[in-house]
C-alpha positions as CSV (number, residue, x, y, z in Angstrom):
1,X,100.9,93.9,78.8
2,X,102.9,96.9,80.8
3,X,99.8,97.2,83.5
4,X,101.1,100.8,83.7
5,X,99.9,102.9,86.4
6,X,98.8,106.1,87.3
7,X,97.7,107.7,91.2
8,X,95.8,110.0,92.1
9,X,95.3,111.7,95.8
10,X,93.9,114.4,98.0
11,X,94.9,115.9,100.2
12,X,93.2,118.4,103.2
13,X,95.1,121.7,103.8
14,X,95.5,122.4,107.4
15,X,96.1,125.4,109.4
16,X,98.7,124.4,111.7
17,X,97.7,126.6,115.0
18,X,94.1,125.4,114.7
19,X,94.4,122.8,113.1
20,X,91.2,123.2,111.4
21,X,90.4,122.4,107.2
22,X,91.4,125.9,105.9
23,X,90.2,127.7,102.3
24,X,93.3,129.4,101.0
25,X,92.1,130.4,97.7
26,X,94.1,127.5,95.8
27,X,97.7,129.1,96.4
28,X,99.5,126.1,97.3
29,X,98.0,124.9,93.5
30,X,99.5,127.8,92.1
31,X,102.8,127.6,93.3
32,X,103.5,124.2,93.0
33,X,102.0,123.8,89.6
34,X,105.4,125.7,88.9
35,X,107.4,122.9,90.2
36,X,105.3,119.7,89.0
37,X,103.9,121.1,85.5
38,X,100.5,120.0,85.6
39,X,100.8,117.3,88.4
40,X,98.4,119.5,90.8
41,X,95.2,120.6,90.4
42,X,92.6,122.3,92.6
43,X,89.2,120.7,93.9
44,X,86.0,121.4,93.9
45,X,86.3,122.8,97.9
46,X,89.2,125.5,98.3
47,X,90.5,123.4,101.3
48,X,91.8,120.5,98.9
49,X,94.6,120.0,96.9
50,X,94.4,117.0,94.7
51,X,97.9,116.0,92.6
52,X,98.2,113.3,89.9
53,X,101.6,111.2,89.0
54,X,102.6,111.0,85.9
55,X,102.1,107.1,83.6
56,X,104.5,104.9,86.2
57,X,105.7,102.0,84.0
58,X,106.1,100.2,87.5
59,X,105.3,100.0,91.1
60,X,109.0,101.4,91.9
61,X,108.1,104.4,90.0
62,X,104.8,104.8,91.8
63,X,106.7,105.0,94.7
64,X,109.1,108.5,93.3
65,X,106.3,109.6,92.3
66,X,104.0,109.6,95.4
67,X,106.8,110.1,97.4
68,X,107.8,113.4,95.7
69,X,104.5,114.9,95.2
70,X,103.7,114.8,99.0
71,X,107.3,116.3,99.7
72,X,106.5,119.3,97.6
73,X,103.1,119.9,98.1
74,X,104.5,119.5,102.2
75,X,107.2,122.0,101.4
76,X,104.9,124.6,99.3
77,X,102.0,124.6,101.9
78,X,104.4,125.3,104.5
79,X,106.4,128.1,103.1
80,X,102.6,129.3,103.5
81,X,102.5,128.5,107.2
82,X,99.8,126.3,106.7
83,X,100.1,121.6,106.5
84,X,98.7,118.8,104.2
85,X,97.0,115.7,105.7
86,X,95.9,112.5,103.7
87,X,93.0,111.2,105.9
88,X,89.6,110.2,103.8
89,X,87.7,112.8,106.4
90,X,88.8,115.6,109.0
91,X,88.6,115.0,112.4
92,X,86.3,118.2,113.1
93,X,86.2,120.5,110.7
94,X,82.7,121.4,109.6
95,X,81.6,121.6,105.8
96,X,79.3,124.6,105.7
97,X,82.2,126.9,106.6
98,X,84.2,125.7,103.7
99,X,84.7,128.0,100.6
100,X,83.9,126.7,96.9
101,X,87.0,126.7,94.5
102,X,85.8,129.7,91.6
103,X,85.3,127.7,88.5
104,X,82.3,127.4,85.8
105,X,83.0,123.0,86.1
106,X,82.3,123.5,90.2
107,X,79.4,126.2,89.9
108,X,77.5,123.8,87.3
109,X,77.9,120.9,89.8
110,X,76.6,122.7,93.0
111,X,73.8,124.3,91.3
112,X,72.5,121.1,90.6
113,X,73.8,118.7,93.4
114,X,73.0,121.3,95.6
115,X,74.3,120.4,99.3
116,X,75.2,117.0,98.8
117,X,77.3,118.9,96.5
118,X,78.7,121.5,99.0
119,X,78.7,118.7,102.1
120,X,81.5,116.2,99.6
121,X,84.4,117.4,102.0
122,X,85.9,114.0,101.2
123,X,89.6,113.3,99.8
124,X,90.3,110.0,98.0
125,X,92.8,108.0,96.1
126,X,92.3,107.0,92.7
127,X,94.4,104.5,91.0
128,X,94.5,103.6,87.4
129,X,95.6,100.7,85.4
130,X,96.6,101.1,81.5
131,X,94.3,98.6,79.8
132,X,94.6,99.5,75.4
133,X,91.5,97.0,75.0
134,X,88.4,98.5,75.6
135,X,86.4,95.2,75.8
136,X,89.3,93.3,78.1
137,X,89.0,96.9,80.1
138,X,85.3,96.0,80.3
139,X,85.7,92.5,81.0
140,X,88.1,93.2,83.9
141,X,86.1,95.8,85.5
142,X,83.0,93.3,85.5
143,X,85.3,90.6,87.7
144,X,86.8,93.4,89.7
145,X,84.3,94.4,91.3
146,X,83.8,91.4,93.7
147,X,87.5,92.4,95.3
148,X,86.6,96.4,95.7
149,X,85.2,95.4,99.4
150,X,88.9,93.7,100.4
151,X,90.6,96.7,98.9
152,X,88.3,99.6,100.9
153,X,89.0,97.6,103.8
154,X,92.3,98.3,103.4
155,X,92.3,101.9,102.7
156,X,90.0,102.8,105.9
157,X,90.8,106.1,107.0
158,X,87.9,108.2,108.1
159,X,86.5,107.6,111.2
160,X,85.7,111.0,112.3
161,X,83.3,113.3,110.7
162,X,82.5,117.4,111.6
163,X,83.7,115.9,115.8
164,X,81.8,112.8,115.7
165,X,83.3,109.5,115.9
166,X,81.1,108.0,113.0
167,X,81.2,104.0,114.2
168,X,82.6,103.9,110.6
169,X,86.1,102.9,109.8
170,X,85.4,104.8,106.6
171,X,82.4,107.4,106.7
172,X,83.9,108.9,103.5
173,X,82.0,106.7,101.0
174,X,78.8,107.6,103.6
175,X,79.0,111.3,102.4
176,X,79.4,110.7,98.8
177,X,76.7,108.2,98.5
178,X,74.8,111.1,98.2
179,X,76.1,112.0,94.9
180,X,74.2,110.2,91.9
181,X,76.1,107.4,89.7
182,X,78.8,106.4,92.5
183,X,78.9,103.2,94.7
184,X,79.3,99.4,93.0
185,X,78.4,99.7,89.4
186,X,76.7,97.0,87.3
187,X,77.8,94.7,85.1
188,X,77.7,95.4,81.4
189,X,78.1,92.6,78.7
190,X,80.8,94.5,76.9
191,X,81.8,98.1,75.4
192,X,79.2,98.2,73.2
193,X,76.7,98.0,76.2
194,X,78.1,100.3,78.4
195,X,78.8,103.4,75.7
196,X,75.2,102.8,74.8
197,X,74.5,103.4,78.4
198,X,76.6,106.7,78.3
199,X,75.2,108.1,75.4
200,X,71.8,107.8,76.8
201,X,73.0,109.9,79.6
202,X,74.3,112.5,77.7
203,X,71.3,112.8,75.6
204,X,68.9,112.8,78.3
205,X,70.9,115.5,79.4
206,X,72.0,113.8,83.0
207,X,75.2,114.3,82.0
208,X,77.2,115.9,79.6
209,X,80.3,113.9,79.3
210,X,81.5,110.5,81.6
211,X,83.6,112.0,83.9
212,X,80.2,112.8,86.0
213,X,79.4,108.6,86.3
214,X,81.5,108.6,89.7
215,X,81.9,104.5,90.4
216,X,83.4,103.0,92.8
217,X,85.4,101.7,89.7
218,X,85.3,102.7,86.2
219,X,86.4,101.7,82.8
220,X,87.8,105.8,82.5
221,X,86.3,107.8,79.4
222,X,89.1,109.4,77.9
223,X,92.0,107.2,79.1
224,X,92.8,103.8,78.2
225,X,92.9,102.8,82.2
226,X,90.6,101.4,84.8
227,X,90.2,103.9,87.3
228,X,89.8,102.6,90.9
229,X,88.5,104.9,92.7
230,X,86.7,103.2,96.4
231,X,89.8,103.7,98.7
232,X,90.2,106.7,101.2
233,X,93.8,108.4,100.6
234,X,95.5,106.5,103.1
235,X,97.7,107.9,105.6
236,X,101.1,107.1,104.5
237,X,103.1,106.9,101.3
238,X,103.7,103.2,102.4
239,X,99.8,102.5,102.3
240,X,98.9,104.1,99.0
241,X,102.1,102.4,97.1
242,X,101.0,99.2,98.9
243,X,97.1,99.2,97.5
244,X,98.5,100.5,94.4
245,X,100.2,97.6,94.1
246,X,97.6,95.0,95.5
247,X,95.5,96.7,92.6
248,X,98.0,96.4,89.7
249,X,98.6,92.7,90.0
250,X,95.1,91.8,90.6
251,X,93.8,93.9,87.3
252,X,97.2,91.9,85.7
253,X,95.8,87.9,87.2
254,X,92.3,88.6,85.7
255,X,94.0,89.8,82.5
256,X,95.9,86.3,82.4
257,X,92.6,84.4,83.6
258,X,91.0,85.8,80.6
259,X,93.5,85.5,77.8
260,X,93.1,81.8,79.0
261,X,89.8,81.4,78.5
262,X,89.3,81.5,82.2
263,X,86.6,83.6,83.7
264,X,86.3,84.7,87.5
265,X,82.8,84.3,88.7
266,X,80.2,87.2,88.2
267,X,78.6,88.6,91.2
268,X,75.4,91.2,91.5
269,X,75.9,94.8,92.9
270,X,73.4,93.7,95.8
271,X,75.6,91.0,97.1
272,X,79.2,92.6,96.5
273,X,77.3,95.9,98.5
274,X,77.1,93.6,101.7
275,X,80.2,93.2,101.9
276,X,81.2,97.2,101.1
277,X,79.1,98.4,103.8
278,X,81.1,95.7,106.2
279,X,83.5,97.2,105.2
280,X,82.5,100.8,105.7
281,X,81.4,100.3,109.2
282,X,84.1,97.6,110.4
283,X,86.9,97.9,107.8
284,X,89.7,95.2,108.2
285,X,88.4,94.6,111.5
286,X,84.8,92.6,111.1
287,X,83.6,89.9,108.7
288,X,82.9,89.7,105.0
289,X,80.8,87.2,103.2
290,X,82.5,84.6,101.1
291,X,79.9,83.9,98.2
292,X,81.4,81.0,97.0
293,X,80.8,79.1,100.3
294,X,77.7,82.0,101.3
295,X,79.3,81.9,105.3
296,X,80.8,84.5,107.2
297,X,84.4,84.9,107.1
298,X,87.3,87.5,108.6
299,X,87.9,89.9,106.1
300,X,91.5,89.6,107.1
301,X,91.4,86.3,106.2
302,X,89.6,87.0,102.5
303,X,92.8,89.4,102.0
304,X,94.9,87.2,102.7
305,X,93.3,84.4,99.9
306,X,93.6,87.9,97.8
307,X,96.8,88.0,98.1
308,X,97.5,84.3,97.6
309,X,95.3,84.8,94.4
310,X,97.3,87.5,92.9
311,X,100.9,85.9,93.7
312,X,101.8,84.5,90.7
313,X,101.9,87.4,89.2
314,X,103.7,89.6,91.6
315,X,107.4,88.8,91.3
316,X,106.9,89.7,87.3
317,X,105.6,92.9,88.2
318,X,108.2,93.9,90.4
319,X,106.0,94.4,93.0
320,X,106.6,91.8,95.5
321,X,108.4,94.1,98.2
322,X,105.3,96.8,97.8
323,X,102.8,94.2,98.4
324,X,104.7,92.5,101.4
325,X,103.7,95.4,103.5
326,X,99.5,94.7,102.9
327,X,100.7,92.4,105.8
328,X,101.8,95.4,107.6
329,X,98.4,97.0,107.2
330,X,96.6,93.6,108.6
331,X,98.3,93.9,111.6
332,X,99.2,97.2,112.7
333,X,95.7,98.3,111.8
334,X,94.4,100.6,108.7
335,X,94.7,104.8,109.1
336,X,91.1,104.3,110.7
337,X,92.2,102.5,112.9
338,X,95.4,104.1,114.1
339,X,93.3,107.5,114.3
340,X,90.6,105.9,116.8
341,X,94.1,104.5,118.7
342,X,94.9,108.3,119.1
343,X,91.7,109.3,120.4
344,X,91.0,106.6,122.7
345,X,94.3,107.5,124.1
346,X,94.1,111.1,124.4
347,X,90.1,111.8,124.1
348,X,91.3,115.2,121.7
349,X,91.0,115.6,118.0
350,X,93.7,117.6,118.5
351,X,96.0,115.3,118.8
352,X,94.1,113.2,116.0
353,X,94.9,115.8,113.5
354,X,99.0,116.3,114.9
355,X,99.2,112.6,114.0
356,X,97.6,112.6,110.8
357,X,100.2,115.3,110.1
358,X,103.2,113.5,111.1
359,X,102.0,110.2,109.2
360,X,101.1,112.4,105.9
361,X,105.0,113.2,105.6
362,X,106.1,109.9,107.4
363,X,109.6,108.9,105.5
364,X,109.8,111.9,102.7
């Protein structure tokens, strides 16, 4: 197996002299889909940009990628006087005054999501992993699901919300709870099961294809990947290649576990959603519970058995250098909490935004 790999982020387009989300009618999309054929696309809210890498065969190639996207994205949106910025949540910036992208996919979905529609000013990072199999795919995303809490932690990075500090580490998963079909999914017995489960959507006419079932993670409908899709876009290109990373060679460990007849234990939705919401509120910071042993436990200390878990498999995925900076992460602090470092410094979101800036395009 290649474990190929494919990222996805979004990111918020600034006006620099405000510094406030700004709608500029999708021209940064237009321009640079001249440079990266197809590798940009425009969002559901005028103020996002969302770009795609092409199928990495490795974590090295990840890394070009990422790196190169946010460069020219960067270097488009500011030969239109305006900045990108990868946090899960703007500082201040207030939803209602945020235009709708023009498009009959985007008018369908507000007309019947309504505000909690209009109100997702969110911005994410989606990874996927190539799985061919579609019942291995299925079989993975059942034992995944346990580790999605340890790698939201990780990916923290929106503490602030329309000039509120939430509480949260992450308050972007807050907002789009109010979407239907997101949040920890539930186990299926295999492909069979959950295509069933699809069809019955699409017949009862609650959706009319399986892009619209918006997990937390998801066996993807037209692609033969696993989509993760839990984790704020973090603030730097060293973060997202990092998680990436984390992700690949845990997806490739349960693949091995499996082809030898060796299962990782089965959790419910209700108990892996404890730990999600610890996660939410205190990202790498609080406690998580260990179900195996049902105490409390640091979640720094449950990603650090993650990462003993996966390492076995890390050095044949070339990844070993990537995954070396998740230590990085656990003690410098997540984008969360670097932002709240800012403001308890310097009381301004202002100045929270100026360093969300500098840490978008950090090394590029």
């Amino acid at each position: 197996m290649d474990f190929t790999l494919g990222v996805e982020e979004e990111y918020q387009v600034i006006d620099p002299n405000t510094r406030e989300l700004t709608s500029h009618e999708q021209k940064i999309v237009e321009i640079a889909d001249e440079i990266l054929e197809g590798q940009v696309k425009a969002e559901m809210h005028q103020a996002v940009v969302e770009v795609g890498t092409v199928i990495c065969k490795d974590i090295k190639e990840v890394r070009s990628q990422v790196t190169h996207l946010r460069k020219t994205i960067s270097e488009v949106a500011s030969g239109l006087g305006l900045r990108i910025a990868a946090a899960g949540t703007h500082p201040f910036s207030e939803w209602e005054k945020q235009l709708i992208t023009v498009h009959p996919r985007y008018d369908e979905i507000v007309q019947e999501l309504q505000d909690a529609a209009r109100s997702n000013l969110i911005f994410g990072l989606h990874v996927h992993v190539g799985i061919e199999d579609r019942e291995m795919a299925i079989h993975i995303y059942n034992s995944v699901r346990y580790f999605l809490p340890h790698i939201y932690a990780l990916s923290t990075n929106s503490p602030f919300w329309e000039g509120r500090n939430t509480g949260f580490k992450s308050f972007r998963t807050k907002v789009f709870d109010k979407f239907p079909r997101t949040g920890i999914p539930d186990f299926f017995t295999g492909a069979g099961e959950y295509e069933r489960y699809v069809d019955l959507l699409v017949q009862t006419k609650c959706i009319d294809n399986a892009k619209k079932i918006w997990w937390d993670v998801r066996v993807h409908p037209f692609y033969p990947t696993i989509e993760f899709r839990i984790c704020d876009v973090p603030l730097t290109v060293d973060e997202t290649v990092a998680i990436t990373a984390l992700i690949q060679a845990l997806v490739a460990k349960l693949y091995i576990l499996r082809r030898s007849n060796l299962n990782f234990i089965i959790y419910k939705r209700a108990l892996i959603n404890e730990n999600k919401w610890r996660a939410s509120r205190y990202g790498i910071e609080g406690k998580m519970i260990d179900f195996g042993k049902s105490i409390e436990v640091p979640t720094k200390e449950l990603i650090l058995e993650l990462l003993e878990f996966v390492d076995d498999v890390v050095d044949e995925l070339g990844s070993r250098d990537e995954i070396n900076k998740i230590h990085k992460i656990l003690n410098e602090g997540t984008g969360a909490d670097r932002q709240l470092a800012v403001f308890e410094k310097t009381k301004n979101l202002n100045d929270v935004v100026d360093f969300i800036l500098k840490e978008t395009v950090a090394g590029i």
